[in-house]
VOFI-987989 format. One record per residue (C-alpha): x, y, z; chain; residue number from 1. Coordinates in Angstrom, 2 decimals, always signed. Example, Ala and Ser with C-alpha at 12.3 -4.5 7.8 and 13.67 -1.06 7.14 Angstrom:
# VOFI-987989
((+12.30; -4.50; +7.80); A; 1)
((+13.67; -1.06; +7.14); A; 2)
This chain:
# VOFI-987989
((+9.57; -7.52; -41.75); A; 1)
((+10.65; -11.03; -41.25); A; 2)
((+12.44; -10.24; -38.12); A; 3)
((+9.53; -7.99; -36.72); A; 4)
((+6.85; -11.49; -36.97); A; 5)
((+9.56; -13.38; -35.45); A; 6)
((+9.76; -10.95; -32.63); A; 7)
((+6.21; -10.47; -32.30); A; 8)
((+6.32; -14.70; -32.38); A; 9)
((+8.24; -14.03; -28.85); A; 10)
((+6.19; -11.99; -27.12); A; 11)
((+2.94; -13.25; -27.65); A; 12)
((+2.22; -15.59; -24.94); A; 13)
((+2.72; -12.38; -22.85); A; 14)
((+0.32; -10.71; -25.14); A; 15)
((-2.29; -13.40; -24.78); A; 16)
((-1.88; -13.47; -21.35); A; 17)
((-2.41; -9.90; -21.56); A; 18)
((-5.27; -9.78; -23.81); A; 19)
((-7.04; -12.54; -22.19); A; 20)
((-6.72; -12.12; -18.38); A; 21)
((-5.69; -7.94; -17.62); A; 22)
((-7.16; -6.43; -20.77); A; 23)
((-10.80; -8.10; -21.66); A; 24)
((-11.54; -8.22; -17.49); A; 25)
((-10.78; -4.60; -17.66); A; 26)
((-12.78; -3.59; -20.39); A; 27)
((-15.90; -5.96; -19.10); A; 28)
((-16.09; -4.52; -16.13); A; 29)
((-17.11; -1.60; -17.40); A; 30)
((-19.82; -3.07; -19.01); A; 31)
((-20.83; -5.51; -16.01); A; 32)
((-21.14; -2.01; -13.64); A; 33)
((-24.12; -1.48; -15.45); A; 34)
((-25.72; -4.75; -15.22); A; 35)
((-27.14; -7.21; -12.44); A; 36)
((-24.65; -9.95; -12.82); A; 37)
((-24.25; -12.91; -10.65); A; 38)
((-22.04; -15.51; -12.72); A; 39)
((-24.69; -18.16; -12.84); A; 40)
((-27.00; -16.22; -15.06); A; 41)
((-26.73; -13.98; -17.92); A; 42)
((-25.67; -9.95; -17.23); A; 43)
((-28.94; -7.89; -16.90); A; 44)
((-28.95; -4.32; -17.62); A; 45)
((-29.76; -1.68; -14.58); A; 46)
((-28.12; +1.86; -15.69); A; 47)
((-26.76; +3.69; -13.24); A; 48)
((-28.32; +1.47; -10.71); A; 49)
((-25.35; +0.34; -8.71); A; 50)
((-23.90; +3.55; -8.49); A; 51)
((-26.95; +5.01; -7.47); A; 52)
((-27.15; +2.15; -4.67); A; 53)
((-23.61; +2.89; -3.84); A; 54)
((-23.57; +6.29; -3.08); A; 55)
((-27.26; +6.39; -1.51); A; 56)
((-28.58; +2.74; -0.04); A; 57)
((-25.22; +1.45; +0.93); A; 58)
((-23.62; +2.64; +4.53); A; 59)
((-20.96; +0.16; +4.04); A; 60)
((-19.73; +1.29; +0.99); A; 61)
((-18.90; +4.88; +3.03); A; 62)
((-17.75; +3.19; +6.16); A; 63)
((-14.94; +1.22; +4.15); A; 64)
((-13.88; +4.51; +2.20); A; 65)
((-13.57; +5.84; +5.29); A; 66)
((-11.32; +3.09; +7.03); A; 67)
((-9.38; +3.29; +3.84); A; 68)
((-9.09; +6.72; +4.01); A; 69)
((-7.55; +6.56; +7.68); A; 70)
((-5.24; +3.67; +6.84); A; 71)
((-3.74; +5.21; +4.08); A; 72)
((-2.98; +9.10; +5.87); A; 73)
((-1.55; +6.95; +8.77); A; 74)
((+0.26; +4.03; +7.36); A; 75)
((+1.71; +5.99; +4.40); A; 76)
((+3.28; +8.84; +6.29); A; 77)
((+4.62; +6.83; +9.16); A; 78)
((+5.62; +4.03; +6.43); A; 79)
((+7.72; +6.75; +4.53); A; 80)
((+9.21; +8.32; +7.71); A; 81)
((+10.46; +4.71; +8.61); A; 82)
((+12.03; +4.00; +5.57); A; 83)
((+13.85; +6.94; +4.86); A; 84)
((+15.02; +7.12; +8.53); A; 85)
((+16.25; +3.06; +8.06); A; 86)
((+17.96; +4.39; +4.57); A; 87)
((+19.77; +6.71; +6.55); A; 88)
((+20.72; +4.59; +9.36); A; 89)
((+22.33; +2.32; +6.68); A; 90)
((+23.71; +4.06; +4.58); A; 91)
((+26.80; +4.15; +6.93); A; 92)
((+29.92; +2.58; +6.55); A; 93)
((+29.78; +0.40; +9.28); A; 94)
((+30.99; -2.92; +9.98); A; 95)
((+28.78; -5.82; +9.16); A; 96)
((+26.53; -3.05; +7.38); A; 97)
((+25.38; -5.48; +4.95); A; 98)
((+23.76; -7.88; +7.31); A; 99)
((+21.95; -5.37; +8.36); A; 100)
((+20.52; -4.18; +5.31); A; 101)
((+19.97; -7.77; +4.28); A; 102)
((+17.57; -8.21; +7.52); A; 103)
((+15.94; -5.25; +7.05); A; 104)
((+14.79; -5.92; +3.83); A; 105)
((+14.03; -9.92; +4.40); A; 106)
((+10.48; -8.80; +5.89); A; 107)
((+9.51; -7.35; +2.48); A; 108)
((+9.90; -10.13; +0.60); A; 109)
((+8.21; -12.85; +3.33); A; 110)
((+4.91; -14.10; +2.10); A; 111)
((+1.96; -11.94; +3.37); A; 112)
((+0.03; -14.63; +4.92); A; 113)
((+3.06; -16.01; +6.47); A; 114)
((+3.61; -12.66; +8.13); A; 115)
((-0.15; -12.14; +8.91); A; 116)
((-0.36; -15.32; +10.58); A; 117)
((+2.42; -14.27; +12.88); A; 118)
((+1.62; -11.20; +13.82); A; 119)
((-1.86; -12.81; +15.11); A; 120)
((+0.07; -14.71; +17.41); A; 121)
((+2.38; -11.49; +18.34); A; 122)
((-0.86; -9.69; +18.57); A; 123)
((-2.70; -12.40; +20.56); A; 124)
((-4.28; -11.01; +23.80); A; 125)
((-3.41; -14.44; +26.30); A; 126)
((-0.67; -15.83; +24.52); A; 127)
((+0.98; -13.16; +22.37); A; 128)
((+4.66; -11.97; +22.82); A; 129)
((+3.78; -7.77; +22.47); A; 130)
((+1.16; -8.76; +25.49); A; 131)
((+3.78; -10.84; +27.28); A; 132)
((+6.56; -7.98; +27.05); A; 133)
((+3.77; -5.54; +28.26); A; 134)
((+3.55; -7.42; +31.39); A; 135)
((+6.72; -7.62; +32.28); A; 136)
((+6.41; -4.08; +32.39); A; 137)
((+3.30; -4.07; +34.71); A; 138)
((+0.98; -3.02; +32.10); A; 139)
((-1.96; -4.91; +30.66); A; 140)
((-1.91; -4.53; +27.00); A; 141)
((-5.41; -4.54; +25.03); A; 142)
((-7.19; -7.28; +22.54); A; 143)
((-5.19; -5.94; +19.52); A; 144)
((-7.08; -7.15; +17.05); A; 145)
((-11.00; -7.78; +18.98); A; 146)
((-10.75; -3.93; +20.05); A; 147)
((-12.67; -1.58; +17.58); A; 148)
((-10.08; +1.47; +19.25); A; 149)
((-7.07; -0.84; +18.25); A; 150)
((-7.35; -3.04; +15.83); A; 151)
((-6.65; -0.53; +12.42); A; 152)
((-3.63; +0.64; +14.42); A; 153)
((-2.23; -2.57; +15.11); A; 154)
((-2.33; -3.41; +11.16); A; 155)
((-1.22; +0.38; +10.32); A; 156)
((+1.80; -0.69; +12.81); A; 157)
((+1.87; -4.15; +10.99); A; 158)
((+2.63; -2.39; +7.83); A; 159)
((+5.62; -1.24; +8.88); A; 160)
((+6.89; -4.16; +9.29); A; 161)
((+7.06; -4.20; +5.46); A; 162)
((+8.91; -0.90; +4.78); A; 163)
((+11.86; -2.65; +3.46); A; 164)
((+11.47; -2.78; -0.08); A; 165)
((+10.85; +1.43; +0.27); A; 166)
((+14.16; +1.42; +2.61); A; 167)
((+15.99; -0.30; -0.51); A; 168)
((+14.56; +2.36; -3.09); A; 169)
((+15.67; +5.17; -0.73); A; 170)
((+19.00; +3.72; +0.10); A; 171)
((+19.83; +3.69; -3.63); A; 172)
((+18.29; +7.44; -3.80); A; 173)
((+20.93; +8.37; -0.95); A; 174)
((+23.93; +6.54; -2.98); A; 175)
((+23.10; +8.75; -6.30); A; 176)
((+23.29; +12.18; -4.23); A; 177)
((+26.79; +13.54; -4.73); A; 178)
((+29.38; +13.93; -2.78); A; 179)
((+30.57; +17.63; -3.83); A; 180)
((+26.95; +19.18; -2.10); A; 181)
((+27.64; +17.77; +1.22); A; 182)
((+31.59; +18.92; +0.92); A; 183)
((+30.00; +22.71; -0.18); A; 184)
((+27.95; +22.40; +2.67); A; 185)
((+30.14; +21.18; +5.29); A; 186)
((+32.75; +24.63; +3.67); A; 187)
((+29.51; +26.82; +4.88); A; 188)
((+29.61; +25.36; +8.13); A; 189)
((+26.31; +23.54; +7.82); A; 190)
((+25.61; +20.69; +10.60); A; 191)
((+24.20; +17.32; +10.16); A; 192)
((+20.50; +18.44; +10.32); A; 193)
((+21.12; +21.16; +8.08); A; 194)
((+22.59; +19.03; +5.87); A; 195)
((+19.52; +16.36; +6.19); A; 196)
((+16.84; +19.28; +5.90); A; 197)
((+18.26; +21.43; +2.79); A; 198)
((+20.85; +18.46; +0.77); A; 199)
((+19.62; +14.90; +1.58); A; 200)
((+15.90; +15.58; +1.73); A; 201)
((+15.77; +17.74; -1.33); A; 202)
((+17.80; +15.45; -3.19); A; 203)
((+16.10; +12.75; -2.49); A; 204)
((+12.97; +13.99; -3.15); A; 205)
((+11.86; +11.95; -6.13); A; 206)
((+12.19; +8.61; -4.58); A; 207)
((+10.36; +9.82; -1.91); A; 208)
((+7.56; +11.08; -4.75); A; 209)
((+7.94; +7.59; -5.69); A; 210)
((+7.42; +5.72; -2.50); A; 211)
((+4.18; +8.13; -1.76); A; 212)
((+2.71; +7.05; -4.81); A; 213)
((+3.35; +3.27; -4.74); A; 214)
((+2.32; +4.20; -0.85); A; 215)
((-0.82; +5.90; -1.54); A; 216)
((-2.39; +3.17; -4.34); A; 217)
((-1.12; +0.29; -2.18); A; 218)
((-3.08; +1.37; +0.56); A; 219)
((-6.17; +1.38; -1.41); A; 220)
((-6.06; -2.05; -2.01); A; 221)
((-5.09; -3.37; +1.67); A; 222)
((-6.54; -6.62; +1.70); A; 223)
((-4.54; -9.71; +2.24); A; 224)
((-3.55; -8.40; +6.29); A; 225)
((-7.30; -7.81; +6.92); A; 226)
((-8.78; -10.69; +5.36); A; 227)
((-6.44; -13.35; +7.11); A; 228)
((-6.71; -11.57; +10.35); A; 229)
((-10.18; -9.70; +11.29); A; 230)
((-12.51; -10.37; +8.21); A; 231)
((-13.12; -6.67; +8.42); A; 232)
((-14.21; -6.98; +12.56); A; 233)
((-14.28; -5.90; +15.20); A; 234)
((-17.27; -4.53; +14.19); A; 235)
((-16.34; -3.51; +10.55); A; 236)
((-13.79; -1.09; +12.02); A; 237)
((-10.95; -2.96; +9.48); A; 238)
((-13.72; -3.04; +6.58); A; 239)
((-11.14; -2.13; +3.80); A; 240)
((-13.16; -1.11; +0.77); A; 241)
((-11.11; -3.89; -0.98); A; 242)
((-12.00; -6.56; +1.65); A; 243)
((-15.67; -4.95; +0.95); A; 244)
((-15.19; -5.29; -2.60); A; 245)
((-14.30; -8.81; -2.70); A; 246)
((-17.36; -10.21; +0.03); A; 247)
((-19.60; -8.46; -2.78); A; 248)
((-18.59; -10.29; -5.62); A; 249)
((-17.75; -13.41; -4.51); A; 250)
((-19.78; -14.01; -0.80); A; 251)
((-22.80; -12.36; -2.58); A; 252)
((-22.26; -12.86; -6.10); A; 253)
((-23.38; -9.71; -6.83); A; 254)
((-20.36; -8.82; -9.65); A; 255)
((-22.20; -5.62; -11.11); A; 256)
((-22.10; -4.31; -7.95); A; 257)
((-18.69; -5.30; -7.13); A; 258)
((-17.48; -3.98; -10.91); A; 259)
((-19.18; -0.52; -9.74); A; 260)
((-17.28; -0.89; -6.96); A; 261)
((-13.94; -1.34; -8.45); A; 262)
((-14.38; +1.33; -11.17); A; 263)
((-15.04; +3.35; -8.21); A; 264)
((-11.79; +2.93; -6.26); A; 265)
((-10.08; +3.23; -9.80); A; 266)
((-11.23; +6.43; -10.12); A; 267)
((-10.39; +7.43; -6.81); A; 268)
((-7.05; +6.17; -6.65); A; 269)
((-6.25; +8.13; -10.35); A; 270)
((-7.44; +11.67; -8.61); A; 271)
((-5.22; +10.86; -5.69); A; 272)
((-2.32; +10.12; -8.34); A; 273)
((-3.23; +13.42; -10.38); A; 274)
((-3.17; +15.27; -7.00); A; 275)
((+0.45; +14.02; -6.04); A; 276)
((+1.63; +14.82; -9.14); A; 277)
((-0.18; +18.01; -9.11); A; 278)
((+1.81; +19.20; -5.73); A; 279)
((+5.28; +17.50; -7.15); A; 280)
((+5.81; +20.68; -8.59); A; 281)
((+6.19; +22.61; -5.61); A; 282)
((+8.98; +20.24; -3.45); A; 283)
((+9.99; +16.88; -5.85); A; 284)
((+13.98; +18.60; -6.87); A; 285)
((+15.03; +16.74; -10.24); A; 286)
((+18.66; +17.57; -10.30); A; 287)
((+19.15; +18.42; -13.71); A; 288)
């Protein structure tokens, strides 16, 4: 028993940390979605007010689901495709292979500001270097980031820059498939995409269940990118329902709202989950 206190002596500035900033916020905001609550005063109680406001008064709350929506079933896909093609390309035994894999990953683990602020100047229409390049080609490239037709897909093609923490995950999936089914297959005469398409793939399966997950929820809360570099613009065609989320509670003040909000996303982000994990069944292999 002795031994148990002094262990629980340990851990509990983690639990108070716990308690007091992830656990009490969590269970108040379900309480302060039901209330008019702008800091300054004291919460007052509306019902299903906010909801009701969200889902009928509110044509921003549906136009920043539906950004969201677009950024995550084209960042996601193209983000997974990248980094299992960049596993791939690494995982040979090449010399100087670990440089490689070292600057492939670096871009992962930059600050996301710091990488923000340089893609605006990449991204700059006058001054930028993807402009610059464009030119040199003959070709006038557009106002990335001012033009509502481009400015999502510049920061869906932005995310990728990011892919290397995935490209790590994968690489260690690839590692862990073994040897003996590529040998069998090679025996049957099976080429290198038939080898990708019915060994690699299949057996690497649950890191890519994985990576669509983490892929999936992260993309529900894309905010830092759009933020720093288009405040939602041009013309609320980057209004991330997280960027939306945040000018509610702390532009307006209006943290009932914004609490509605969030137990909104929460509950859209846990039916996406339940979905994946729904359709696992029918492709995610587990090997044993």
């Amino acid at each position: 028993m002795k031994n148990r206190w002094i262990g629980y002596a340990f851990i509990s500035p983690w639990l108070l940390g716990f308690l007091i900033f992830t656990a009490y916020p969590f269970v108040a905001s379900i309480y302060f979605s039901f209330t008019r609550y702008d800091i300054v005063s004291a919460p007052h109680w509306v019902g299903l007010a906010n909801y009701r406001a969200l889902v009928f008064d509110d044509p921003l709350f549906l136009k920043s689901l539906i950004v969201t929506f677009k950024f995550a079933l084209l960042s996601v896909p193209l983000g997974l495709a990248a980094a299992v093609g960049l596993a791939l390309l690494l995982n040979n035994n090449v010399r100087g292979i670990a440089a490689y894999r070292t600057l492939f990953f670096l871009p992962s683990i930059a600050p996301t500001v710091a990488n923000a602020m340089v893609f605006l100047w990449l991204l700059n229409p006058t001054i930028g270097l993807v402009n610059g390049i464009l030119k040199l080609a003959r070709r006038d490239g557009p106002d990335w980031l001012g033009d509502t037709h481009w400015a999502l897909w510049s920061l869906v093609l932005m995310s990728l820059w990011g892919v290397g923490g995935s490209m790590v995950i994968c690489l260690a999936g690839l590692k862990d498939i073994p040897a003996h089914l590529y040998e069998a297959a090679v025996i049957d005469g099976a080429g290198p995409l038939h080898r990708l398409r019915h060994v690699t793939l299949p057996m690497l399966s649950p890191v890519i269940f994985f990576n669509l997950v983490m892929g999936v929820i992260g993309a529900f809360q894309y905010f830092t990118e759009a933020y720093v570099m288009t405040q939602g613009g041009p013309e609320d065609s980057t209004l991330f329902y997280a960027l939306y989320l945040f000018r509610r509670a702390w532009s307006y003040l209006d943290m009932g709202y914004a609490s509605a909000m969030a137990w909104v996303l929460f509950l859209i982000v846990m039916a996406g989950t339940g979905m994946l994990f729904r359709t696992q069944r029918r492709w995610v292999h587990y090997g044993g």
